[in-house]
C-alpha positions as CSV (number, residue, x, y, z in Angstrom):
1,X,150.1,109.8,71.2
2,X,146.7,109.5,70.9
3,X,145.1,109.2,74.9
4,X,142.0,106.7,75.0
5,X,138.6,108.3,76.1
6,X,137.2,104.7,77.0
7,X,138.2,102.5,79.4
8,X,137.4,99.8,82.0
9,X,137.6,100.8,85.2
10,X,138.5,97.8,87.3
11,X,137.4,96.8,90.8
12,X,139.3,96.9,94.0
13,X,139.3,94.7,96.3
14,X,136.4,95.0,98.0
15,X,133.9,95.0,95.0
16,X,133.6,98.6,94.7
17,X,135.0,100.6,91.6
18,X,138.5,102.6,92.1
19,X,139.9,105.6,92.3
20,X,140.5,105.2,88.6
21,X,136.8,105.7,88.2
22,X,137.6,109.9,88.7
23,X,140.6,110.9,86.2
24,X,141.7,114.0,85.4
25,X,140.6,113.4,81.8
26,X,137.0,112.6,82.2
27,X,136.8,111.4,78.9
28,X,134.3,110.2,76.9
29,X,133.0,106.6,78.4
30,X,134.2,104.8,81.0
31,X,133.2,101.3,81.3
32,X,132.6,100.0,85.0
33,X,131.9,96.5,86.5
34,X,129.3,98.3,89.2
35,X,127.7,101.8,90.1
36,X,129.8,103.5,92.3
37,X,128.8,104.5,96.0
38,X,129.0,108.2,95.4
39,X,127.8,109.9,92.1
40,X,129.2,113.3,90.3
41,X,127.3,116.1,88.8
42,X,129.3,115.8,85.5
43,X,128.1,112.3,85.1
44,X,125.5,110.4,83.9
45,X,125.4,106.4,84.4
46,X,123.8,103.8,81.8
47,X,123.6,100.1,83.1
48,X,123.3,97.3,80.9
49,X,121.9,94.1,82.0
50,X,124.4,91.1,81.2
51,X,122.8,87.8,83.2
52,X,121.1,87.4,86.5
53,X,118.0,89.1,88.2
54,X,117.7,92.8,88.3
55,X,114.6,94.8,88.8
56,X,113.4,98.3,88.8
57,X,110.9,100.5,91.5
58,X,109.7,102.1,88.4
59,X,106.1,104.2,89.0
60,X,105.7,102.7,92.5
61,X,105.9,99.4,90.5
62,X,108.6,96.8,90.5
63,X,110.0,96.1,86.5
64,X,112.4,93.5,85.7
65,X,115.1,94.1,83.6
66,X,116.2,91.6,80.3
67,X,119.4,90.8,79.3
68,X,120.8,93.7,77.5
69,X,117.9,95.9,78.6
70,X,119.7,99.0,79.4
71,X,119.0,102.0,82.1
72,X,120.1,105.2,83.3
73,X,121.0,105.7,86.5
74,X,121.8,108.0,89.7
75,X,124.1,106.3,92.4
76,X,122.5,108.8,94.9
77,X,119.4,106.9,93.6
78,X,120.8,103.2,93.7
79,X,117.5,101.8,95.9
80,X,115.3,101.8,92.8
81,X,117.7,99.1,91.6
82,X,117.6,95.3,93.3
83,X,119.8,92.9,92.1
84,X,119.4,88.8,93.1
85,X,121.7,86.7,93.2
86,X,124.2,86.0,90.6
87,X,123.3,89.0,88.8
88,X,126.1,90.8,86.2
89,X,125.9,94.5,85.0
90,X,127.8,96.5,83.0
91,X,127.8,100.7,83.9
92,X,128.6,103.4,81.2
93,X,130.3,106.5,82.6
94,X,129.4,109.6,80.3
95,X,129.8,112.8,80.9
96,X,126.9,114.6,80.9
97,X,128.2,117.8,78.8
98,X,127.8,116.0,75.8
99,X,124.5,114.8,76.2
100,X,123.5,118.0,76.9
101,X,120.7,117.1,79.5
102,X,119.3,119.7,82.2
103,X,118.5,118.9,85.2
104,X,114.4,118.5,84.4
105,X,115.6,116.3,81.4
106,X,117.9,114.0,83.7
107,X,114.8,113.3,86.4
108,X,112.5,112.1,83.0
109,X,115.3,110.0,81.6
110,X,116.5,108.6,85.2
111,X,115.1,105.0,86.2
112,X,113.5,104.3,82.6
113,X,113.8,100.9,81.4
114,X,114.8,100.8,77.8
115,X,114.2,97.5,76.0
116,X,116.3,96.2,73.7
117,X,114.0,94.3,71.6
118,X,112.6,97.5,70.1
119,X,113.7,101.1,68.7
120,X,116.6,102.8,69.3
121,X,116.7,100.4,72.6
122,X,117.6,98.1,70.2
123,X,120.9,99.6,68.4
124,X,121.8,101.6,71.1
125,X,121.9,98.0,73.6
126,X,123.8,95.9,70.3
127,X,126.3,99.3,69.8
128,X,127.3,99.0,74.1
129,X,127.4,94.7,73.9
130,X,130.0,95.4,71.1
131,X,131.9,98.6,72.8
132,X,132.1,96.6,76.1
133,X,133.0,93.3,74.8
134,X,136.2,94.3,72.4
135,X,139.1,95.3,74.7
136,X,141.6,96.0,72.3
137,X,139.1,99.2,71.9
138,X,139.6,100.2,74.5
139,X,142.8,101.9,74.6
140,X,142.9,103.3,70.7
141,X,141.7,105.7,68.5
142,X,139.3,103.4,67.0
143,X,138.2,102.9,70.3
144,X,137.9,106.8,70.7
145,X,135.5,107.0,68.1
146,X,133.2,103.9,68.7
147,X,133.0,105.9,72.1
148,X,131.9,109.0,70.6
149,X,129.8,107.5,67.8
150,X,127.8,105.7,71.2
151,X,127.3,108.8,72.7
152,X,125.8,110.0,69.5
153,X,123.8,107.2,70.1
154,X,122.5,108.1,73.7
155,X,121.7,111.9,72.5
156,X,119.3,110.1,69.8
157,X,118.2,107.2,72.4
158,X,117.6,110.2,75.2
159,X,115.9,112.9,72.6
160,X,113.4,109.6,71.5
161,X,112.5,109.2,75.8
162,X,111.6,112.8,76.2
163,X,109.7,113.0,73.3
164,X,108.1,110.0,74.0
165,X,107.0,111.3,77.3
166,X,105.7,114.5,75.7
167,X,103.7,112.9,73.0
168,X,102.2,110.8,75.6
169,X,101.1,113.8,77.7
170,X,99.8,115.2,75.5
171,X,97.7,112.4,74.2
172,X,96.8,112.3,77.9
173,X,94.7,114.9,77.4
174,X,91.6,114.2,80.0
175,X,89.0,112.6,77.1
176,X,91.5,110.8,75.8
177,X,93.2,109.5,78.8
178,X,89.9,108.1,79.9
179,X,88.7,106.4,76.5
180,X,92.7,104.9,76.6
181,X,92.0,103.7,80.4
182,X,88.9,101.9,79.8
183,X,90.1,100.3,76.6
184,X,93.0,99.2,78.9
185,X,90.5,98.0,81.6
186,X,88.8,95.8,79.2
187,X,91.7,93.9,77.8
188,X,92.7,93.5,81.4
189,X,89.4,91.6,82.2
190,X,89.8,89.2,79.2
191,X,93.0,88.0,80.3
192,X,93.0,88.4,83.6
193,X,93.4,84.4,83.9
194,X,96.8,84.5,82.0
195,X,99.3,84.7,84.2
196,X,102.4,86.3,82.7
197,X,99.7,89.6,82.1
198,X,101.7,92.7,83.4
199,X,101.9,96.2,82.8
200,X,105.0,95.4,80.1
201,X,102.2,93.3,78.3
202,X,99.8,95.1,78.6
203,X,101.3,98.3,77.1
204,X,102.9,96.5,74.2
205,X,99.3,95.6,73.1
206,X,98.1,98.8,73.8
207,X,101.1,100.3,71.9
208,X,101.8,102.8,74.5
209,X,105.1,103.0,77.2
210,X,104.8,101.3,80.4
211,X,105.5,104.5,81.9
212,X,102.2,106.4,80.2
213,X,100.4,103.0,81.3
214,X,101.5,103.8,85.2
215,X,100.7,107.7,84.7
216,X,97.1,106.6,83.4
217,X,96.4,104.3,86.8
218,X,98.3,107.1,89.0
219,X,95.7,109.6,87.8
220,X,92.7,107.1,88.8
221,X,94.3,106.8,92.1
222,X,95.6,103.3,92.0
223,X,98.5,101.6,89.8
224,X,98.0,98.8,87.1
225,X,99.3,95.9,89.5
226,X,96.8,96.7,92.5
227,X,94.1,96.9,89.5
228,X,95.1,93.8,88.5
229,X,95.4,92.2,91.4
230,X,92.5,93.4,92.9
231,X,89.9,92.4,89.7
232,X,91.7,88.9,90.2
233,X,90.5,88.7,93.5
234,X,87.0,90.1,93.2
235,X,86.7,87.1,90.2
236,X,88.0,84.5,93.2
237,X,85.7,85.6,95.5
238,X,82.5,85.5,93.5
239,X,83.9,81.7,92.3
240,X,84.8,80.9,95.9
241,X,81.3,81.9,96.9
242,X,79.0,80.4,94.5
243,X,77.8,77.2,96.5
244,X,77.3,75.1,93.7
245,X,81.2,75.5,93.5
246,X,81.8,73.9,96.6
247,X,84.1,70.5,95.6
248,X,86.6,73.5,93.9
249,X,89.4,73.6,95.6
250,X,91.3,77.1,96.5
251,X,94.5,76.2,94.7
252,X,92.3,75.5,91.4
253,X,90.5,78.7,91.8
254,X,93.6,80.6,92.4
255,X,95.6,78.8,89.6
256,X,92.6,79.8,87.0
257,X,92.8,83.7,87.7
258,X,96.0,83.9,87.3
259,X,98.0,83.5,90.6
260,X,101.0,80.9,90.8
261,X,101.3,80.6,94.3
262,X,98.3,79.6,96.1
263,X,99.8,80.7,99.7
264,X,100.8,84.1,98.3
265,X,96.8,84.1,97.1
266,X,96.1,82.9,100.5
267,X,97.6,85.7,102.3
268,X,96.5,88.5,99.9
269,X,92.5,87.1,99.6
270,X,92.8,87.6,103.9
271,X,94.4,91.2,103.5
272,X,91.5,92.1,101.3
273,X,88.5,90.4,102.7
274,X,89.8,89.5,106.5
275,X,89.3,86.1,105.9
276,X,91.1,83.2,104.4
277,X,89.6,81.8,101.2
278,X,88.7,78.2,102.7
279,X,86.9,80.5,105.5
280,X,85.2,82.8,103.1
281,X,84.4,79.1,101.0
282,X,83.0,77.5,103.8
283,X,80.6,80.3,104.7
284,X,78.7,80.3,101.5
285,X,78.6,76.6,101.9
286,X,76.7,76.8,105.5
287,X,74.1,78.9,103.4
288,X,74.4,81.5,107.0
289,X,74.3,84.5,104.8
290,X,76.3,85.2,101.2
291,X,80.0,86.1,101.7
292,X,79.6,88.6,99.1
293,X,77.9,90.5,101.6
294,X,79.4,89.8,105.2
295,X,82.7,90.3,104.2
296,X,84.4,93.3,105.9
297,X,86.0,94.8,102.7
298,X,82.0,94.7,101.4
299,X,81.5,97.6,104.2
C-alpha cells in the first residue's frame, strides 16, 4: 500500500493546527488551514492567499497580498504577517531537504511576496490552487506525485528569487544604482497625484522587484513610501501656501496629490510641518511672512 505524502492537516478545536501537523513520516507536503505557533528546522512554510486581507512588513514597508499571491514563511517570524478580518490562507508544509536551501538562502527567500500574475509566480500559484482544492489527491499515489512534481516547482520558483536578487545586486552597482534611482524619482513626480502609485507600481514600470526598489531607497537613507509621501506633501504645502489659492479648500488640495483621506493628510501635514494645513493656509493668507519659510520643518 502506497502511504500518501500529502495531506490536510485539520484544525483542532481552538483554531490552531494538530498534532497531526508532526508525523513520523514527514512527507512531502502537508497542506494546513493556518501557520502553526511553533516552527521546525526541517520545514519550510509557503502560504497562499485564498480571500480576505493579508499584508506583509516587507523592507520596513507594509505589502498587501492578492488572492493566490503566495509567500514563504517562518512561524518564529509570524509578525511580518497581518491578517484582517475575514481573511483565508492556505499553508504548504515542505520539508526543506528537498529544496535544498541553506540557511543564507532561507533568510533571502523568507517574507518575499510572489505574484501570481507573472513568472513562475504564476504556475507555481495555479499548480497549489489545483493541489489544495482536489481531495481525492490527497491520499493517493497520483496525489504523491502532483506533490513532488510541486516541489519541483518550488526548487525552480526558489532558484528564480535568488537569482533574481543576485542579478539585481549586481546591477546595483553604485553608477547604476543611482542613474536607476533618479529615473525612479522622476516617474514618481509625474504621478505623484494618482493615488493607487506604490512601490508594486512603481517597480512594475520600472521593470525591477519591489524588493530591489526598497534596497535602492534603503541605500539613500529613506524608503519609497516616506519618499512618496513626503514629495506629496512638499507639493501640498507650496499649493496650500500660494495666496492666490486661498478659496481651495484642504480636502481638494489633499485629494489632487494623491491622498484619500483628508484627516489622515491632516494629521501627517502637522507631523511634518507642526502645523495643521488650514493653519499653515491661513498664514500665507495674513501675508505676516511666507509659510514656506516660518515653518519649523523649514529649520
Amino acid at each position: 500500500m502506497t502511504q500518501s505524502l500529502m495531506t490536510r492537516v485539520p484544525k483542532t478545536g481552538s483554531g490552531q493546527a494538530s498534532d497531526l501537523l508532526f508525523p513520523s513520516d514527514p512527507g512531502v507536503i502537508r497542506i494546513l488551514s493556518e501557520l502553526p505557533d511553533g516552527g521546525d528546522d526541517e520545514f519550510l512554510y509557503l502560504g497562499m492567499h485564498v480571500r480576505g486581507s493579508v499584508a506583509i512588513t516587507w523592507a520596513g514597508d507594509k505589502v498587501s497580498l492578492e488572492p493566490s499571491d503566495i509567500v514563504f514563511c517562518d512561524p518564529a517570524r509570524r509578525h511580518v504577517l497581518q491578517f484582517g478580518e475575514d481573511c483565508q490562507m492556505t499553508f504548504f508544509r515542505i520539508p526543506r531537504c528537498y529544496l535544498g536551501l541553506s540557511e543564507s538562502d532561507l533568510d533571502r527567500v523568507l517574507g518575499v511576496p510572489v505574484r501570481h500574475s507573472e513568472g513562475m509566480g504564476a504556475l507555481v500559484s495555479d499548480f497549489l490552487s489545483a493541489l489544495a482544492a482536489e481531495a481525492e489527491f490527497h491520499r493517493s499515489a497520483i496525489g504523491d506525485r502532483l506533490a513532488r512534481s510541486a516541489v519541483d516547482l518550488l526548487s525552480v520558483l526558489v532558484m528564480e528569487l535568488l537569482q533574481t536578487e543576485a542579478g539585481e545586486e549586481t546591477c546595483g552597482a553604485p553608477k547604476a544604482g543611482s542613474e536607476m534611482l533618479s529615473r525612479i524619482r522622476s516617474f514618481i513626480e509625474e504621478h505623484l497625484t494618482e493615488p493607487d502609485l506604490s512601490p508594486e507600481s512603481i517597480a512594475r514600470a520600472h521593470h525591477i522587484s519591489v524588493r530591489y526598489l526598497h534596497k535602492l531607497f534603503q541605500n539613500d537613507g529613506t524608503s519609497v513610501s516616506q519618499w512618496v509621501r513626503q514629495r506629496r506633501l512638499d507639493s501640498c504645502r507650496h499649493e496650500l501656501g500660494r495666496t492666490s489659492n486661498r478659496t481651495v479648500t484642504v480636502a481638494a488640495v489633499a485629494h489632487r496629490w494623491g491622498f484619500s483621506s483628508p484627516s489622515h493628510f491632516s494629521r501627517t501635514f502637522r507631523d511634518a510641518y507642526g502645523m495643521s494645513p488650514s493653519e499653515w493656509q491661513a498664514l500665507a493668507a495674513s501675508g505676516v511672512g511666507s509659510p514656506l519659510t516660518n515653518a519649523r520643518a523649514d529649520g
